[in-house]
N, C-alpha and C positions, 0 to 999 in steps of 0.2 A: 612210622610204619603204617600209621591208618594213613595217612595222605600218599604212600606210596602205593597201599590197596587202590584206594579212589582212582589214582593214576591210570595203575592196571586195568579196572574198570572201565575206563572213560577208552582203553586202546581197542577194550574188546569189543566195546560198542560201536566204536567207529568202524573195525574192520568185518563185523555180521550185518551194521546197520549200510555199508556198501553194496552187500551183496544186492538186500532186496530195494533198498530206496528206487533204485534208478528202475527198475520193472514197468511201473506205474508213467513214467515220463519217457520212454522207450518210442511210442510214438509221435511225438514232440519233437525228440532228437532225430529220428527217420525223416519228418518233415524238411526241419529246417537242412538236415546234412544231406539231402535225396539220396539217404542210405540201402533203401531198398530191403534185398535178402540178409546183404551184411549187418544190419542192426544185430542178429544176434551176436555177434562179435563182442559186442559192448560189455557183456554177460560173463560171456565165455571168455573171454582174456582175462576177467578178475578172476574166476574160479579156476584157469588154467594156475595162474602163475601164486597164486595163493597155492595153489596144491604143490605143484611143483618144487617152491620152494622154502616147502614146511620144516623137510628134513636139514635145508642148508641152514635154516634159521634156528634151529637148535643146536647144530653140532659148534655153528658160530659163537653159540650162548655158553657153553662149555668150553671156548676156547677163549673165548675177549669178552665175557663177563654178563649177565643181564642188562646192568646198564647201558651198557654201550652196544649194545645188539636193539634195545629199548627205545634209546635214546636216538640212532643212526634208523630203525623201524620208521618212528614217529616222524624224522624229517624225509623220508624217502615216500612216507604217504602225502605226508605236505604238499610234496612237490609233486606226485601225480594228481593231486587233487587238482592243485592249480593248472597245470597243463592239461586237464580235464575240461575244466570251465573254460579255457581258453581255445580249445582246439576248434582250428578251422573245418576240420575235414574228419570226415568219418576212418580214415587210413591212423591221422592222429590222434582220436579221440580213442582208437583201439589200443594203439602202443601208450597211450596214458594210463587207460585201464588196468593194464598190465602192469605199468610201473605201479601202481596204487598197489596191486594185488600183491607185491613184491614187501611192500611195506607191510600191509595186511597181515601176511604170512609171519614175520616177526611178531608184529603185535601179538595176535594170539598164540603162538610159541611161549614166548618171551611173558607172558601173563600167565601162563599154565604152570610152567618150571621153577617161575620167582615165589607163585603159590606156596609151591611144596618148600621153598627154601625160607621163605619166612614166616610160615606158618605150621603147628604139628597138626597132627591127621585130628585132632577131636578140634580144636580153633578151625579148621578146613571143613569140616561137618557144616561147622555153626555158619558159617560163610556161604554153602554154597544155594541159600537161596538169592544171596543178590547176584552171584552169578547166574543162576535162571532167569531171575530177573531180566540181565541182560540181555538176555537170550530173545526171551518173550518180547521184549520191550523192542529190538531187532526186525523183531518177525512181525510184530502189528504194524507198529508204525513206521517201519518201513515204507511200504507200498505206498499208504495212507500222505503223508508226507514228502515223502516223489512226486505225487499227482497233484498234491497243493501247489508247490513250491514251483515247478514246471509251469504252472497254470496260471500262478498271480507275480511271480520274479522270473520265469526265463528256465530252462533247464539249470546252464550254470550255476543256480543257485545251490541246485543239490550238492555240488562239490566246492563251490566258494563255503559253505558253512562248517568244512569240516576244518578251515586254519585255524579259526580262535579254537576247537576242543583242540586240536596240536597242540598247540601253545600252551593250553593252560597244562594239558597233559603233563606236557613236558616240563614245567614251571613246578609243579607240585610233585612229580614223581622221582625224577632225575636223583636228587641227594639220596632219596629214603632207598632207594634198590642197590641190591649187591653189585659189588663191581668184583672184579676179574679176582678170583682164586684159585685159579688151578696154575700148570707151569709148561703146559703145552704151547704152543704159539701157531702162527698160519702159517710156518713152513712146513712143508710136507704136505697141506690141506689137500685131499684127495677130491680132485678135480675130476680127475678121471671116472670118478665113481659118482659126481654129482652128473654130468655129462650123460651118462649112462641112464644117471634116476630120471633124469628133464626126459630124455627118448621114452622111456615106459610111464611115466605116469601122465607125460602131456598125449601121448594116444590113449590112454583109457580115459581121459576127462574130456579129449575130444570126441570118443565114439558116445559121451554121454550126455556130452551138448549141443551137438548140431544133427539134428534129425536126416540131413542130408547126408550126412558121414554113415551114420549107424543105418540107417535104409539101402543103402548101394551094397549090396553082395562082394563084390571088387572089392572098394574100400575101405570097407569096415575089414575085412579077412585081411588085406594088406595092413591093416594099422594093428590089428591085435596078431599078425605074426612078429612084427618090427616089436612090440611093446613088451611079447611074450622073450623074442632073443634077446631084447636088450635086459630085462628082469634077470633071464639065465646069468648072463655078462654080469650083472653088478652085483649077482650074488656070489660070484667066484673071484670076482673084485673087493667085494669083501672080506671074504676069506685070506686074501693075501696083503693087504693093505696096512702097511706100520700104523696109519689112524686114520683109519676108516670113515664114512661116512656116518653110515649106521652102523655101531659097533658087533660084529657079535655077539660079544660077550652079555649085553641086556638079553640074550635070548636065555643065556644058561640060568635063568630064574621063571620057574615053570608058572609061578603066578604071575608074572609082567607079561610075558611068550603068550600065554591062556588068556590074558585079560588083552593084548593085542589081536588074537586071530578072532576073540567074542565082539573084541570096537567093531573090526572091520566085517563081521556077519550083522550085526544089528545098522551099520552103516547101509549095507545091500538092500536088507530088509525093510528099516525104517524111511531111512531116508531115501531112496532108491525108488520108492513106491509114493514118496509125494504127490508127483504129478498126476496119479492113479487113482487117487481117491477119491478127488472130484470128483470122477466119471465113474465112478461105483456110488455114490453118493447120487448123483441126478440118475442113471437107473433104475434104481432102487426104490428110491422117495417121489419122483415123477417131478421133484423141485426145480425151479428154476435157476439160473447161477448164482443172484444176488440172494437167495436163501441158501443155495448151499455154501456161498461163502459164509455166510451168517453163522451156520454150523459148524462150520470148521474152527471156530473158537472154541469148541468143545477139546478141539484137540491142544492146543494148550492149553485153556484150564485143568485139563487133566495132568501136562508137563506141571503147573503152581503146584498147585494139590500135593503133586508127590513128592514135591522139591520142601512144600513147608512142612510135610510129615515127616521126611526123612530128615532136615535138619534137625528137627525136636527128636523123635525114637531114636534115631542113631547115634545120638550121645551116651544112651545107656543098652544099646546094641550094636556095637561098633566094628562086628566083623562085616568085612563086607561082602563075601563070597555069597550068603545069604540074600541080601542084599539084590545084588546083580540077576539070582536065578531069580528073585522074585518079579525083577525088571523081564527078563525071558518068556518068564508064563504069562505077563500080564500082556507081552505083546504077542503071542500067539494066540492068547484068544481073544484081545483087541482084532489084529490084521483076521482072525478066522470068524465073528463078526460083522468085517466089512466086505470079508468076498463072499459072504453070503445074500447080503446086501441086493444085487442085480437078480438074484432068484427069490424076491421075494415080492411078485407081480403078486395082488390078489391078497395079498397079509394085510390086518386094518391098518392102517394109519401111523393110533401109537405104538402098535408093536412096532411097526418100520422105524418111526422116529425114533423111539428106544432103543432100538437095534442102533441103531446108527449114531446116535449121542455116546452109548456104552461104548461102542467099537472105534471112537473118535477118542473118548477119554482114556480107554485105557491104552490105547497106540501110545497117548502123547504121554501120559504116565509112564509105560515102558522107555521112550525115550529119554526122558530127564533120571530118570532110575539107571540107566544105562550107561548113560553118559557121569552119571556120578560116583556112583560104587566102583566102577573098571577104570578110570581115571585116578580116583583116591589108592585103589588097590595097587595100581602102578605104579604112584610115587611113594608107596611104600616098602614097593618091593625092588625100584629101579637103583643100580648102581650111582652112587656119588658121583664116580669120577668123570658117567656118562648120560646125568641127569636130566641133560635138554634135548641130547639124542633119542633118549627114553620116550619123552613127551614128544617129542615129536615125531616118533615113531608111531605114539598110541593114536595120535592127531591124524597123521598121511592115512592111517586105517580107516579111520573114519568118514574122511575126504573123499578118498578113493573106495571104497565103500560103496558111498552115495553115488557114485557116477558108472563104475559098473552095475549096479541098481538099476541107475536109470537107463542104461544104453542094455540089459540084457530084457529089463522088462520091456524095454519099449521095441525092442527086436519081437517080441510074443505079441508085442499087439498088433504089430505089420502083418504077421503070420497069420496071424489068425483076423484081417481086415476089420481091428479097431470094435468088433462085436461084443456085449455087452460079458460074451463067456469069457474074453481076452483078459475083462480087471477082475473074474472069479479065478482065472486060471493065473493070474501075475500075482494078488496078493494071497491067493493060496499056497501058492510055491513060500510067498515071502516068511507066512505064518509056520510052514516048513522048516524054512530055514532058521527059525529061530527056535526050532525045534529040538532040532540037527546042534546049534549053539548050546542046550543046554547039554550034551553029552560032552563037547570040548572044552567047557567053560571050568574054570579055575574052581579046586576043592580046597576043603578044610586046610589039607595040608600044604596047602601052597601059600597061606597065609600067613604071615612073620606070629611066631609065638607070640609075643610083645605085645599083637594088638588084640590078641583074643581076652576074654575078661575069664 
């Protein structure tokens, strides 16, 4: 079992430590490939198709087992890696990306739902700081490690090193993960209703990655009409569907339903408002970019922080509804904090730095609080029979989330020509909206008797 955790581990790292590695060597590869505009492609095809196919990669884990969703994940990354590193052209280096992201999207499915399956909610507690762990460990040395390895081995490098963690992946986890128990099979598999998902979520994740997209009045309104019909469609497609994509039925449990509509507000919110920080941060503090990055490690050490607090209290406080609101308040006065931040011309110094270390930590605290209590509360309140549909229902929320985040904030900073009121008025909304999250978020009573003490 521990060497199948590790496993899981090592998939999740590979598929968060993709997103950002390649950031950092983005102009490297523009060079050598005379990519030009389309480099952001390279970005945007992982996050497209990671998103896209979060919910197929659950419902598949529910249907032919974690193993073999796990195992079929980890060689489907394999192989975009490799086709990665090899790609001639910037045409093929996108459709690699893509395929990686495809793999990606299992990975961390397939990690989250095996969680809940081989482990009970107080062993899941004690766990999820190495899951922060990876998190963190994702998000630093990402960048960091893209710009090395591009610099003294080649870009390729980046994506040749992820075959040996495959391999061993695969090597160590394969026996210890559940294989196929249910008696559904892939006939019937509702196509029709993945088809439908791919149309509405690949336009929200485009209007929230390509600045060209979401700035054009045209095409932005064209992508989010097409996004909004085909959403209508798959949810009346679900409603009729012998076995559904996303099943109904997880919605009939008001604490999984609640703790899905709160992922996906704290996705808007938190994640949504990344890019935005920055530029409330140099405002504010008159700092230059290589100290506000500096700063921005405040934001996760505030994620560590509350990830080793809560694996310790919450073994002798284990409801989690509490939990999640405390995640709520801390990010609304985190994000309310830093949209203060641009008005604060004329304040000494360390008030400002204060300000802004506090409103960096408790953002990233709000987030790992967020991500852990509404995540635990899900797999314990998610049906059996539609356990990886669950996750990765609560996962698409959060995905998507981030990306109408980003494409609705960044629509307000056009509007408003990018002025310094733009990131008071984007993470004000944001700190709003997590506001707005504490009224829909999951109560006492939505929480299984069983886990309360």
């Amino acid at each position: 079992m521990e060497l199948a955790f590790f496993a899981l581990l090592l998939g999740m790292l590979l598929a968060q430590l993709d997103t950002n590695i390649v950031v950092a060597a983005l102009p490297r590869i523009g060079d050598d490939l005379d990519a030009g505009p389309a480099i952001a492609g390279v970005t945007a095809a992982y996050l497209l198709t990671v998103t896209v196919t979060t919910p197929i990669a659950g419902k598949l884990g529910d249907i032919l087992g974690r193993r073999a969703v796990f195992a079929g994940s980890v060689l489907v990354f394999a192989a975009g890696s490799l086709a990665c590193a090899l790609a001639p052209s910037m045409l093929l280096l996108v459709a690699a990306r893509a395929l990686q992201g495809v793999g990606g999207a299992g990975l961390i499915v397939t990690a989250v739902s095996t969680l809940g399956v081989l482990f009970d909610k107080t062993e899941l507690i004690r766990r999820q700081v190495w899951l922060t762990a990876v998190t963190a460990i994702a998000a630093l040395a990402g960048p960091p490690a893209g710009g090395y390895l591009a610099e003294w081995a080649g870009w390729p490098a980046i994506f040749l090193v992820n075959l040996p963690v495959c391999a061993l992946a695969l090597a160590i986890g394969y026996r210890g993960l559940p294989g196929r128990s249910g008696t559904t099979s892939l006939r019937g598999f509702d196509l029709t209703g993945a088809a439908l998902m791919l149309v509405a979520t690949s336009g929200i994740v485009a209007l929230g990655s390509f600045e060209q997209i979401a700035s054009s009045p045209v095409l932005s309104v064209a992508i989010l009409a097409l996004s909004l019909l085909a959403t209508i469609a798959f949810v009346r497609r679900e409603r009729r569907a012998a076995d559904p994509l996303i099943p109904p039925a997880i919605f009939a449990s008001q604490g999984l339903s609640r703790s899905i509509i709160v992922t996906g507000i704290g996705g808007v919110a938190l994640f949504g408002t990344f890019t935005f920080v920055p530029l409330a941060l140099i405002a504010g503090t008159g700092y230059d970019v290589s100290t506000v990055s500096t700063l921005l490690v405040a934001l996760t050490a505030g994620q560590l922080i509350i990830t080793a607090t809560f694996s310790v209290v919450a073994r002798k406080l284990p409801r989690m509804v509490p939990w999640g609101r405390l995640g709520l308040i801390l990010g609304v006065v985190g994000l309310g904090l830093l949209a203060i931040l641009p008005l604060a011309n004329g304040w000494p110094s360390p008030v400002v730095l204060s300000v802004a270390v506090a409103g960096l930590a408790l953002s990233g605290a709000a987030l790992g609080l967020l991500m852990q209590a509404y995540t635990l509360l899900g797999i314990t309140t998610a049906p059996p029979e539609h356990f990886g549909s669950a996750m990765a229902t609560l996962t698409l929320a959060r995905q998507l989330g981030g990306s109408i985040g980003a494409a609705a904030f960044g629509w307000v900073l056009i509007t408003m020509s990018g002025s310094s009121d733009a990131t008071v008025a984007i993470l004000g909304l944001a700190a709003l909206l997590l506001a707005v999250g504490l009224v829909v978020a999951p109560r006492h009573r939505d929480e299984p008797e069983a886990e309360r003490p």
